[in-house]
N, C-alpha and C positions, 0 to 999 in steps of 0.2 A: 844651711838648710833652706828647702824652699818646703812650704806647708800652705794647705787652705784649715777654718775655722772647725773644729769636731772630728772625730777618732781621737785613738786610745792617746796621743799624746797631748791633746789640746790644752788639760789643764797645769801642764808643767811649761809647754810653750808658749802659754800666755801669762805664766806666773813670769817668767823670765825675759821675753822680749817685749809682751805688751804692758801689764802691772808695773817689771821692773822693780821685783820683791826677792831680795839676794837673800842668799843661805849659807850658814858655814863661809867653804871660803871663795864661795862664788863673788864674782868682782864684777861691778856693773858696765865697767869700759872692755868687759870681754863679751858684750853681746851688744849688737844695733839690730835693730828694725827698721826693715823698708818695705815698707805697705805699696801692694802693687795690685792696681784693680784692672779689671777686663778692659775698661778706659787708654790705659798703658800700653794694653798689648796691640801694636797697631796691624802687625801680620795677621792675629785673630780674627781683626774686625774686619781688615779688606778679604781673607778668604773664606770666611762665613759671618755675612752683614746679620742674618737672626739669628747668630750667638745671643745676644745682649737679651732681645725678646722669649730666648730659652729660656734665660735666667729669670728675666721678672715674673714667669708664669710658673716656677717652682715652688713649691709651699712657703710660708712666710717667714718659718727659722730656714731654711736652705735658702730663700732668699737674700735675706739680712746675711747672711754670711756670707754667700760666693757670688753675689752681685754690690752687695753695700761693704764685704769685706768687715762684719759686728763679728769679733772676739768675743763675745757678751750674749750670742745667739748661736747653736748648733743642735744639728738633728741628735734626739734621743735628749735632751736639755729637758732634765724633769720637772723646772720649774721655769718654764718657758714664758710666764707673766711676768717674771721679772726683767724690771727695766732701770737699771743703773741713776737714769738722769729724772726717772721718776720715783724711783724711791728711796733715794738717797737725799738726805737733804743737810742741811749747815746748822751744827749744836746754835740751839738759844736754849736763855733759862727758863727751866718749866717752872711753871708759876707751883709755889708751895700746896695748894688746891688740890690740885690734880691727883687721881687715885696711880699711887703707885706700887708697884711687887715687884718679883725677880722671879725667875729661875735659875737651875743648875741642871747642866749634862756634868757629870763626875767623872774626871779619869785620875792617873797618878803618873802611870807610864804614857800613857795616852792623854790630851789636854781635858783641862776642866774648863768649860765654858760657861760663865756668869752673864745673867743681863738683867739690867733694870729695866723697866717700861713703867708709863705713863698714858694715863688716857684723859683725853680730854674732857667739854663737856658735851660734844658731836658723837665720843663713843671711834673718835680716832685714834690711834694708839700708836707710841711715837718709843723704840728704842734706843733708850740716849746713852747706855755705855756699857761696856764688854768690860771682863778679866775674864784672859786667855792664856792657862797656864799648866806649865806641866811639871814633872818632878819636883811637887811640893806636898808637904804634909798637911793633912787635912786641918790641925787648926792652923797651920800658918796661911792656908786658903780663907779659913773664918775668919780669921783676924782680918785679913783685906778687903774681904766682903762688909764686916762691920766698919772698918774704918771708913770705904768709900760711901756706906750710908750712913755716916754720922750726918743729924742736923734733917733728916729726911725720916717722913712717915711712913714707914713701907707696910703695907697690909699684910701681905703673907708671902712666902718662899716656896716655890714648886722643886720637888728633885725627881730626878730619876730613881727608880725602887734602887737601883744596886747601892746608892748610898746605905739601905741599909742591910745589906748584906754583913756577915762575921767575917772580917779581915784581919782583923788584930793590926791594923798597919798604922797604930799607936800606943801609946806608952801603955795606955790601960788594955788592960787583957778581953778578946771578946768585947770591946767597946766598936759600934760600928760608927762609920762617917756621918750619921747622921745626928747620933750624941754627942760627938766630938763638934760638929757647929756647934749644936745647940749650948754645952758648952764653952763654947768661944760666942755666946749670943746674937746667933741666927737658929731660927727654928725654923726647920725645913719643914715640909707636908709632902706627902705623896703624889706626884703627878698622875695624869689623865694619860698612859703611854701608848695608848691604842695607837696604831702607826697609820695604818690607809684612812681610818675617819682623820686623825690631827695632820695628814698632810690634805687632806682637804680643807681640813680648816685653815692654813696656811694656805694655802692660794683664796679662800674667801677672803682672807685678807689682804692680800697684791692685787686682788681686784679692785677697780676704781666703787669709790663710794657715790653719793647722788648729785654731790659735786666734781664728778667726774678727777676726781684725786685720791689715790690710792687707801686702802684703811690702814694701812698699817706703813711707815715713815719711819727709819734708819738714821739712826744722827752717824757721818761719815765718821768720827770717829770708831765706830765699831767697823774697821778694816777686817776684820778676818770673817764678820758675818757676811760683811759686803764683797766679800774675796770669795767665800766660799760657795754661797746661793749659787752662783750663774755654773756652777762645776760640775754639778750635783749630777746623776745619769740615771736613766730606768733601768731595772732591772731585765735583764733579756729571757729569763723564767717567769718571774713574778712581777706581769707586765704593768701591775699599781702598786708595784711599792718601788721605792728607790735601791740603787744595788750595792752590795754591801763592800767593805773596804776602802771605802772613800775618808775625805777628812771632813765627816755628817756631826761629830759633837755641836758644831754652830748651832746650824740648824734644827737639832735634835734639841738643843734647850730652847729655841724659837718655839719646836713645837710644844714643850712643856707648858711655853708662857701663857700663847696665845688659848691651849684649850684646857685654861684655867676659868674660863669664862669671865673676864675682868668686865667688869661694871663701869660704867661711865661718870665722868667725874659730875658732882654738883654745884650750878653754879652759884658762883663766887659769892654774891646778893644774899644765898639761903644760910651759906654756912658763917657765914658773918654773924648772924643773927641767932641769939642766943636760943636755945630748946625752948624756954617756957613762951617768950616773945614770938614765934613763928606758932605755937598752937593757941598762943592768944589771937591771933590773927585768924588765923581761922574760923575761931569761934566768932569772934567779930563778925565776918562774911557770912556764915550759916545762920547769924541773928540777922541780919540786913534780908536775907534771902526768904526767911519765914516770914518778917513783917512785913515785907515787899507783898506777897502769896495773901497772908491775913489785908491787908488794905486794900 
């Protein structure tokens, strides 16, 4: 094949020669990539010397792509703030402090997508792990949800409404997915599923904060979110929402997380310190602060 970056096949040819993410019985030593930029092509440049100059003066995602040759950038790219090398970043331990929840995008035939998040005391919010799975029963999904947060404070569980849709797609009759967690001890809540306001709230968060680094940080282990963000296309009817048939569960429980409105965490110093001790303290300073006024 010879290809440039964007159209209808982009995200299966960069799953395969750029990612290098195999399926079934796809075999890796049956596909090479050889990146060939306008640089290469030397008959180009000697029979039109402002080729190169077309190129830089094309908008920014057609640039990165058919000048910089960025699989990671292409026209119609619905979430065009994301940047691989800035929002991905390398798991550490989040300090026990830190406010944490999950959501759920729900499928069975289709994948269930889990994720934990963590905010700091900045109000920076860091995704440190994914369950991506599919053809499994809803408590054996609970059970792995509970098992991967043993030992961890999680505040609450955002889901998608269809969790609680009537399935019967467990032993109890008319029991929906969302008593079957709760049963297997995760209690879900209803998410915020408004689509065009929480895709806006996701790109507030891919935008840099006042530290000029992004608000919202991907621990690389979460591969499938970090796979699937950069895939994502506008819809060509419905030109602010994203378009339908794509592989959105990731994302679709990013947006659950993020427009849960998570609280930022408190620091370390306050919670330490016992309830009655921090409003003794207080009092203290509001007694300093009258007799300072009174003298």
């Amino acid at each position: 094949y010879t290809a440039n970056p964007g159209g209808i096949g982009h995200s299966w040819f960069k799953r395969l020669f750029i990612d290098r993410q195999y399926q079934n019985s796809e075999v890796a030593e049956d596909y090479v990539f050889i990146p060939a930029k306008i640089y290469d092509n030397l008959a180009l440049m000697e029979a039109d010397p402002g080729y190169v100059d077309k190129l830089k003066n094309l908008p920014e995602d057609l640039r990165k792509a058919f000048l910089d040759g960025d699989w990671n950038v292409f026209a119609g790219q619905f979430f065009g703030e994301w940047r691989k090398d800035r929002h991905v970043v390398r798991p550490f331990t989040i300090p026990d402090h830190w406010r944490k929840w999950r959501s759920i995008d729900w499928g069975f035939k289709d994948h269930t997508a889990v994720y934990w998040y963590a905010c700091d005391e900045d109000g920076r919010t860091y995704v440190y792990r994914e369950l991506y799975i599919n053809q499994t029963l809803g408590s054996a999904v609970a059970k792995m949800v509970y098992d991967l947060s043993l030992g961890e404070e999680i505040k609450y569980t955002v889901a998608g409404h269809d969790m609680w849709a009537k399935r019967g797609t467990d032993f109890s009759e008319g029991e929906n997915i969302a008593e079957t967690f709760s049963k297997n001890g995760v209690h879900v809540e209803k998410a915020d599923i408004a689509r065009l306001v929480g895709w806006n709230r996701v790109r507030e968060y891919l935008a840099d904060a006042s530290d000029s680094i992004p608000h919202v940080q991907v621990f690389e282990t979460c591969q499938n979110l970090v796979r699937t963000i950069p895939q994502m296309v506008y819809d060509e009817r419905r030109t602010e929402d994203m378009a339908d048939g794509m592989e959105d569960h990731c994302v679709d429980s990013l947006r659950y997380g993020l427009m849960s409105r998570p609280l930022k965490s408190q620091p370390l110093e306050d919670t330490e310190k016992p309830f009655i001790s921090r409003h003794k303290e207080k009092a203290i300073q509001r007694f300093k602060n009258v007799k300072k006024r009174v003298l």
